[in-house]
N, C-alpha and C positions, 0 to 999 in steps of 0.2 A: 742520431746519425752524425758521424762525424767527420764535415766537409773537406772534398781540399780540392785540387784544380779540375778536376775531373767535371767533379760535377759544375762545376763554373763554366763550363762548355753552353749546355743550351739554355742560359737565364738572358733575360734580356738585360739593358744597359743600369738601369738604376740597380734595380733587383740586383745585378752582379755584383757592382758597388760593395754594395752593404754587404752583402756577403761575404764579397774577396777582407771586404775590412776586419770581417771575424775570423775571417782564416787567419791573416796576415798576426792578429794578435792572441791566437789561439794560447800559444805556447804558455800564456803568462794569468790566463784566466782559468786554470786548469781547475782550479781551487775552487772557485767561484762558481765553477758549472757543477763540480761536486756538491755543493753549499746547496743550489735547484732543488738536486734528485731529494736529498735529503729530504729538504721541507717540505716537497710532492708527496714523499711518505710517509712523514711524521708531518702531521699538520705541525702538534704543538712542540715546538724544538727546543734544547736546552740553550741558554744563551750563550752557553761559555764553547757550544760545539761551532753556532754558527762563528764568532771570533776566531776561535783555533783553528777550524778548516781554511779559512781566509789568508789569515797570519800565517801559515805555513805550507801553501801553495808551492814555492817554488825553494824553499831548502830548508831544513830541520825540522821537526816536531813530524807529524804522520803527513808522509809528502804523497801526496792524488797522482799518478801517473798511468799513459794508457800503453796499453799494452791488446793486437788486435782489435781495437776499437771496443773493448772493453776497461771500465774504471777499476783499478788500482791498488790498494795503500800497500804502501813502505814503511814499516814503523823504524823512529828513527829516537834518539834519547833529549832533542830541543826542547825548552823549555815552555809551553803557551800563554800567550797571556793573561791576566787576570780581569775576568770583567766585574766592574764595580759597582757594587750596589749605591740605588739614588732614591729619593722620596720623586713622585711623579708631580710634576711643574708643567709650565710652558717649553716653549721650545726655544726661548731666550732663559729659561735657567736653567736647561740641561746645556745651555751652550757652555756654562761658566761654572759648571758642577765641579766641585774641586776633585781631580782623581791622582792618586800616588802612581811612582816610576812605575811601568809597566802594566797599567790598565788602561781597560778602552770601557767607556762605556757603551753596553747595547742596550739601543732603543727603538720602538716599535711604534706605527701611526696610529692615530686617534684622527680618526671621519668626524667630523665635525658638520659639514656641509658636502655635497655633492654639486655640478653642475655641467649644462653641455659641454663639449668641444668637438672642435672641427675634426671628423674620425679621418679623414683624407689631410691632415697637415700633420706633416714627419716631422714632428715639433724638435729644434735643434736649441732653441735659446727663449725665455721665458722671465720674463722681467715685468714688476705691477709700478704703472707710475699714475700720478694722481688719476685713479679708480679705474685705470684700463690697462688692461696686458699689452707688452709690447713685445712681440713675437716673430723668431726668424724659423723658417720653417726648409726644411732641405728636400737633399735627392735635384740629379741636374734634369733642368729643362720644368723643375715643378717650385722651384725658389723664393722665397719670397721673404719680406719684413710687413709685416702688418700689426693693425691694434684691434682688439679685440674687449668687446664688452666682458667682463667678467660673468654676469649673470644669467645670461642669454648663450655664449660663445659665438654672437653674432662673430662677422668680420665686418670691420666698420671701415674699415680703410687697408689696400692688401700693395705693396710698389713688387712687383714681379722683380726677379733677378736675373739678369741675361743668362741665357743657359748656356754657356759655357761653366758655370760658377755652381759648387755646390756649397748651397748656404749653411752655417755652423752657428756656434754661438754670439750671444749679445749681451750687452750690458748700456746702460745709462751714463752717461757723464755730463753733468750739470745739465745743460738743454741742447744735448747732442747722444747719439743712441753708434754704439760699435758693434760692426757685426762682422764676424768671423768667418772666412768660406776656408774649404777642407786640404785641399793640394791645392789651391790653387796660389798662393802665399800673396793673399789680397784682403785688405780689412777695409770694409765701407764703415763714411763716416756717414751719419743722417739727421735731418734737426729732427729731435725729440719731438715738434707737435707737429710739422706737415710732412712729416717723411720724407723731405728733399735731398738728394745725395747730395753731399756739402765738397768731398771729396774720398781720394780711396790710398791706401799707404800699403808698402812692401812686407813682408817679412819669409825670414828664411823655412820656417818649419811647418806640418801641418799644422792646421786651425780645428779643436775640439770646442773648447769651453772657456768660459771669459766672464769674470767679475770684476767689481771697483769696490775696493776699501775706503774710499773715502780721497785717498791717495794717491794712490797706483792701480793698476789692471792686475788681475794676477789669469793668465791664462794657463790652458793643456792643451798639448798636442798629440797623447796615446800613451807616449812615454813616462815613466815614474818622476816627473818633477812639476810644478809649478814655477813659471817664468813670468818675473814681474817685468810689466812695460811703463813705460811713461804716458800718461795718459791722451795727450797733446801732439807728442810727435811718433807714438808707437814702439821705441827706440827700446830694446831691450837695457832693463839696468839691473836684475841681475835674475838668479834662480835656483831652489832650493829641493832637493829630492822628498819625494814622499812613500814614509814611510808606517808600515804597520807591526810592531815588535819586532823591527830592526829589518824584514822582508818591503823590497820596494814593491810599491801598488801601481800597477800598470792602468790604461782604460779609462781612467778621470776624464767624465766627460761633461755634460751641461753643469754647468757652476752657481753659487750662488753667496756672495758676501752678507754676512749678519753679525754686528758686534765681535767683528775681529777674529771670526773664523769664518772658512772655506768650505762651503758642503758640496758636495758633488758628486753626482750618479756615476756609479761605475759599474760601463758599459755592459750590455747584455746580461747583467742581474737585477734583483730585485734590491741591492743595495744602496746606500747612500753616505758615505764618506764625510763624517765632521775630523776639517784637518784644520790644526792650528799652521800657520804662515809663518810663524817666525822661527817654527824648529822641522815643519813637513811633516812632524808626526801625527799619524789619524788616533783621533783620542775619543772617537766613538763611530759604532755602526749603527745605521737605521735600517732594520728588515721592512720593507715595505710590503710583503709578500698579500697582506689582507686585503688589500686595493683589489678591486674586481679590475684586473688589467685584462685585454682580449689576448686570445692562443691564438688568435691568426689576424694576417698575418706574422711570417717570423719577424719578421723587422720591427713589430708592435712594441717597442721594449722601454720601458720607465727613463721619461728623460722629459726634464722639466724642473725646476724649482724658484718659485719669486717670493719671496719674503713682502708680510703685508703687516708693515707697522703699528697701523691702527688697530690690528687685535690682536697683536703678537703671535703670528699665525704663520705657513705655508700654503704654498698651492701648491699643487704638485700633477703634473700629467705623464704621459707618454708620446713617442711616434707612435701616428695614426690611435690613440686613445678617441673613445668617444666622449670622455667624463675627464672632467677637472675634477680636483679634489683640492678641499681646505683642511687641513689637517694640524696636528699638533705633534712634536716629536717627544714621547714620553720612556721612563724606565720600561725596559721589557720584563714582563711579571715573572716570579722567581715559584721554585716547587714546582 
């Protein structure tokens, strides 16, 4: 079904939220909700369908449009792009897999490990620092930043967020933790080991998703770009669109820095975005689709990603997920 004001009438207030927030960027994930049905029907997908459909969402190649609230296609003469064949690795050397003009590669998760999580935390931000998650969890009046044992999914320690404030992404900077809230154009700063609010800085657009290069913050706000800030004083310096065979990618949402690329869930699929920073272009997909993610609630949706050094590994969860996952991002199998 396919929402719009209407039904936003009798939800209550978080529930609306999330909701209005799928309407509001409907338009642009047309492709992406096509990409769903598919894989529901076809367990086993071609790799080069799931890239194509994505990459040509919103103009040339076979464009998804509704019509009656039914899906679509428009066949159109654009070109798709090429996905590249890889030998399976870690997910540090498909990061750095060499691919010619106009491939992406697709890649698919390898479970490695399972473990709890808090199925009531609307996980918005997901960062591992020495051996504990550091976690900003959303939706207003339910907010928070906490650390969490990885093996357990204990909550070891949870600082509430004034509910006015709906909490968004996080990231680490040296021995200090930045957390992103959504409209409300407020970034709390916090020390990294006692969760003290140190302080909290401006900015003009929404708050999605937030990494550190080592350098700069690279965050999203719904829109097709990543916006680099200064770490220190938050101070936008500069910002770059992101791109999928030349189609902007809208929805980039929880972030995650690793050896000089940007992965990041986009929103309300089972996808996961490896974007190179210094040109925006996404130069691979991750179908996550084999993750046992729960069908209810709707807001349950893949959002999550901390990089874990020590084994050259992901974690990867969802809102309100009950299961962490450690995973490996590998080639997706070919035939």
């Amino acid at each position: 079904m396919w929402m719009n004001s209407a039904n936003l009438a009798g939800m209550g207030g978080s529930r609306r939220i999330e909701v209005r927030r799928k309407v509001e960027f409907l338009r642009h994930t047309v492709a992406v909700q096509v990409l769903s049905l598919f894989r529901r029907h076809r367990p086993v997908m071609v790799a080069a369908i799931l890239v194509a459909v994505l990459a040509t969402g919103c103009s040339g190649g076979t464009r998804p449009t509704l019509t009656d609230e039914r899906l679509v296609e428009t066949p159109d003469s654009a070109a798709v792009p090429t996905v590249a064949g890889a030998t399976a690795g870690t997910a540090e050397e498909s990061a750095g897999t060499a691919l010619g003009p106009g491939e992406v590669e697709a890649l698919v998760v390898e479970v490695l490990e399972t473990f709890p999580h808090d199925a009531t935390a609307s996980t918005q931000g997901l960062e591992l620092h020495n051996g504990v998650f550091l976690e900003s969890t959303g939706l207003y009046g339910r907010s928070d930043i906490r650390r969490v044992d990885p093996a357990t999914g204990s909550v070891l320690q949870s600082v509430p967020i004034d509910e006015q404030f709906f909490a968004e992404g996080l990231t680490r900077v040296d021995d200090q933790v930045i957390q992103l809230t959504w409209r409300e154009n407020t970034a709390f700063y916090w020390d990294a080991a006692t969760l003290e609010r140190i302080k909290e800085v401006s900015y003009a657009s929404d708050g999605w998703g937030l990494c550190y290069d080592g350098s700069r913050l690279i965050m999203t706000d719904g829109t097709p770009q990543l916006t680099f800030r200064d770490p220190m004083t938050f101070d936008e310096t500069g910002r770059i669109p992101v791109t999928l065979n030349g189609q902007e990618v809208y929805n980039l949402n929880e972030l995650e820095c690793v050896n000089g690329m940007v992965w990041a869930n986009i929103w309300q699929t089972e996808l996961i975005a490896r974007i190179d920073p210094a040109t925006g272009v996404v130069t691979g997909l991750v179908d996550a689709i084999a993750l046992d993610a729960p069908t209810e609630p709707e807001n349950a949706v893949l959002n999550g990603i901390a990089w874990d050094a020590s084994t050259q590994s992901f974690y990867v969860t969802g809102k309100l997920w009950p299961n962490m996952y450690r995973v490996n991002f590998v080639p997706a199998p070919t035939g």
